[in-house]
N, C-alpha and C positions, 0 to 999 in steps of 0.2 A: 345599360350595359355595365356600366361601373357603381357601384355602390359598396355601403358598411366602411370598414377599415382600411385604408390603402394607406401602407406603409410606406413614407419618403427614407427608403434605406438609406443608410451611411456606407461610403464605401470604405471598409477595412485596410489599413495602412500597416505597416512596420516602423520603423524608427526612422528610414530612410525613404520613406516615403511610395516603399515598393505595393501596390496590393497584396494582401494578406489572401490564398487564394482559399487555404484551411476554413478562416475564419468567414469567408464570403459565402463559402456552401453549409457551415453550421448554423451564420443566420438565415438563413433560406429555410430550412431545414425547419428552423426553430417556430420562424412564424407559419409554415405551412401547419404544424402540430398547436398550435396557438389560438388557429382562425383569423388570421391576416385574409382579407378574402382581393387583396392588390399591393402588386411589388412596384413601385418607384424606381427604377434605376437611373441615376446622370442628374437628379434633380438639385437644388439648391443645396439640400443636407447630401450629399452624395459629393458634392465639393465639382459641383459640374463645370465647372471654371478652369479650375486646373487639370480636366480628364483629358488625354488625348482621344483622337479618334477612333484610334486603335483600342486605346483602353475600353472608351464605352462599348465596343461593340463585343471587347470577349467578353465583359459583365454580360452583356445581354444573351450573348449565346448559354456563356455559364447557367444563369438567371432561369431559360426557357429551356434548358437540358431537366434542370432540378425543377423545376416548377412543372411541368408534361401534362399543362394545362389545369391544375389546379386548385390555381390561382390568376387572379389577371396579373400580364405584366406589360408595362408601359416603360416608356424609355424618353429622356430629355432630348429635346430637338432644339429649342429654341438659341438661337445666336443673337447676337446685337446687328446684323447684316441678312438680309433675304434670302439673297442669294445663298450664302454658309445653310442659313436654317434649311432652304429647301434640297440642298445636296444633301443632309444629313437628315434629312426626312425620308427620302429616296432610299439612303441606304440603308435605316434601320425600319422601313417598312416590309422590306425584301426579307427581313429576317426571321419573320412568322410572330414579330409580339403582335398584342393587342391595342394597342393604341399608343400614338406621342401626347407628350408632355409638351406645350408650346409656349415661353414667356415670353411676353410682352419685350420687346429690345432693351434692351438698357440702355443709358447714356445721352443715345439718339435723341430723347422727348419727341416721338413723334404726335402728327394730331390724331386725331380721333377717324381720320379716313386713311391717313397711314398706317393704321393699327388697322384698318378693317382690308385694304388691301395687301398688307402684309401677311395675315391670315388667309386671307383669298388664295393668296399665291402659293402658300404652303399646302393648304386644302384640297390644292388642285394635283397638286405632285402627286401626296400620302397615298398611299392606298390600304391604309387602316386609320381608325378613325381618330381624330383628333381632341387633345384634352385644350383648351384655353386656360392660361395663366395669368391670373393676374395680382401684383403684388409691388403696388406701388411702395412701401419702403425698401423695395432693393433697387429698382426698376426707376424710379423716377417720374414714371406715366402711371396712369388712371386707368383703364378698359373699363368705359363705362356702360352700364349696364343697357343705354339705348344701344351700343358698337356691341355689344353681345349679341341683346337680339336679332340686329342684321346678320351676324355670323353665322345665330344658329338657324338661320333658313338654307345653310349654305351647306351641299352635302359632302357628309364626313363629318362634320361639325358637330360633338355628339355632348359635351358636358365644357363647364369652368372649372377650374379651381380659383375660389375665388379667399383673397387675405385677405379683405379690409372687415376689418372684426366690427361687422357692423350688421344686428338680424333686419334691420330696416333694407339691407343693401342687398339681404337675401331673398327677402322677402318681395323685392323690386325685383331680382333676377329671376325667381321663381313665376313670377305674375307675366312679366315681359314672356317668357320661352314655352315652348310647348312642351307636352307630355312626354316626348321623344328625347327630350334636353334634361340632362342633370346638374347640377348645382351642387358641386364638390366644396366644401370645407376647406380651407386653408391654415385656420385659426382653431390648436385645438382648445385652448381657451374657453371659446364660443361656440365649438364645434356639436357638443350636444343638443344647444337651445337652436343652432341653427338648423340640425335635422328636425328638429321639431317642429319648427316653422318650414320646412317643404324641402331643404337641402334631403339627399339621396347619398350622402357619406362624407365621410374626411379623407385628405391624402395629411397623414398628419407625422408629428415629430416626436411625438410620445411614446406614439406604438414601439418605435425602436429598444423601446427599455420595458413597455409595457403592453405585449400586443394583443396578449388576452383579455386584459380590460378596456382596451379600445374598441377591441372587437366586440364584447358584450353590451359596452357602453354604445357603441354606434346601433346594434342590433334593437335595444331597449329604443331609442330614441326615434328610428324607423318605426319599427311600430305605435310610439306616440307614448308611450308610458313616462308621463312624466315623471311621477314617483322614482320609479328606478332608475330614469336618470339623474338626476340629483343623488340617489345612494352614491352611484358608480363612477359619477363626476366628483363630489367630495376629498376625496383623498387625492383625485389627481390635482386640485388647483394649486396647487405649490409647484407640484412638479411642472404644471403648464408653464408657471414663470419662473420658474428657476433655471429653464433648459433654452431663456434668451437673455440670460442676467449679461451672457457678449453673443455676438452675432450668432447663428445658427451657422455649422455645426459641433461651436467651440467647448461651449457645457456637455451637448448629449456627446460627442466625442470621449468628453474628459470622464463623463459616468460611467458610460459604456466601458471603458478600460477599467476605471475602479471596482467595477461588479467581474472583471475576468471576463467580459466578455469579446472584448477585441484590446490589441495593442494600443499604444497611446501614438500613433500615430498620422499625423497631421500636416499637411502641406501648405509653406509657405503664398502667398501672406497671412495667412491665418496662423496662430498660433497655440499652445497648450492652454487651458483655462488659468484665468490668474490665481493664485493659491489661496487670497483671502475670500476666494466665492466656495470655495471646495467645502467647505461646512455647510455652506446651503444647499447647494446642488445636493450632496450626500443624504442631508439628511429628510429633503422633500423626496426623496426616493425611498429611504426608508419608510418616512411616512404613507407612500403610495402602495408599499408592499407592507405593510401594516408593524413594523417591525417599531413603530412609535405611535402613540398616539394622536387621533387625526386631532387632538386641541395643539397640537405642539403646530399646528400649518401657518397658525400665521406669526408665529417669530420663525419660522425656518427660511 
């Protein structure tokens, strides 16, 4: 159901921290004319942390107005609490997306059968299908790829997103899960070489600044053409790491507004990118849009 590019949107701020509503429908807008073929809403780079309830849900409305099917759109669910997760499952299942987004709890460390009945219980609420998250550097826990496979027999249970930038680890999720289960990218870094090896797309961080070469680049690597992807991955590897030189979504925040594309606005605790990184950031962007030469990638 999910594959190619799926866009982890950033949610658009003002100075005070307001959503920008302008800027929310022109990137929508943008990636649908792009080939984004999945919208993110609430996710990590969307600053899911500090959304209200309220918030997420007019995003998602806004989101499945402008989107009118196509495009997938998914929407963050996951809390550090069951109970939270599975209220907010409930409610933004009722709102006609296509599937939640579910991370792994943070904080908690739970074990490996708390993670699979915490999904359980979510699973059972949702009544659209379910993405798994997993991202131990934010999270602090593992989802390991045996607690995947049990999950994905479990219905609704339809894909991961899986961030440990590891093709070994995809390659274990791919083998573990049936034909029915997809194996979503987290890492756009890896993210090419891991469709390669049997991944079915990225939910990525890139796409945000560059969604048309995500989209080609994912498209190329589905179909298996190494070649091209290596062209089309080249120029983005600067920008892959430039855009976590500080947490995710403190850089692509900061470019995004240096290209005019949204305000530079950012909610506490997170802050504006620190000024001695803004020459890299900038200029692995450039790079990516060809505006320097790809030898300049790795002093940038």
């Amino acid at each position: 159901m999910f594959s190619g590019s799926l866009v982890a949107i950033v949610t658009p701020m003002h100075a005070d921290g307001g959503i920008d509503w302008p800027a929310w429908d022109r990137l929508l807008a943008w990636h649908l004319e792009a080939g984004t073929s999945g919208i993110v809403v609430g996710g990590t780079t969307g600053e899911s942390a500090t959304l209200s309830d309220s918030e997420l849900m007019a995003l998602v409305e806004s989101a499945r107005a402008r989107l009118n099917g196509r495009a997938a759109l998914l929407a963050g669910a996951g809390t550090s609490s069951t109970a939270t997760t599975i209220e907010r499952a409930r409610l933004l299942s009722a709102t006609g997306i296509d599937g939640l987004l579910v991370v792994t709890p943070a904080y908690n460390k739970p074990t490996q059968e708390g993670l699979y009945r915490h999904f359980e219980a979510v699973a059972a609420t949702a009544t659209v299908p379910v993405v798994l998250y997993n991202v131990p550097s934010r999270t602090a826990v593992d989802l390991l790829p045996a607690t995947v496979a049990r999950l994905a027999k479990l219905s609704g249970v339809v894909a991961v997103k899986e961030a440990v930038a590891s093709i070994e680890r995809v390659r274990e999720l791919v083998g573990l899960t049936g034909a029915q289960f997809a194996v979503l990218s987290g890492d756009d870094a890896s993210a090419g070489q891991a469709m390669l090896n049997g991944a079915r797309g990225v939910i990525s961080v890139t796409a945000n600044v560059m969604p048309r070469a995500m989209a080609e680049l994912s498209a190329a690597a589905i179909r298996g053409d190494k070649v091209a992807v290596e062209r089309l991955d080249a120029p983005l590897r600067a920008l892959h790491e430039a855009l976590f030189l500080e947490p995710n979504p403190i850089p692509l925040k900061w470019a995004m507004s240096d290209q005019g594309l949204i305000e530079r606005g950012i909610r506490l605790p997170l802050t504006e990118l620190s000024e001695p990184l803004r020459p890299r950031v900038r200029a692995a962007l450039d790079i990516a849009r060809g505006r320097l030469p790809l030898a300049q990638a790795k002093s940038a």
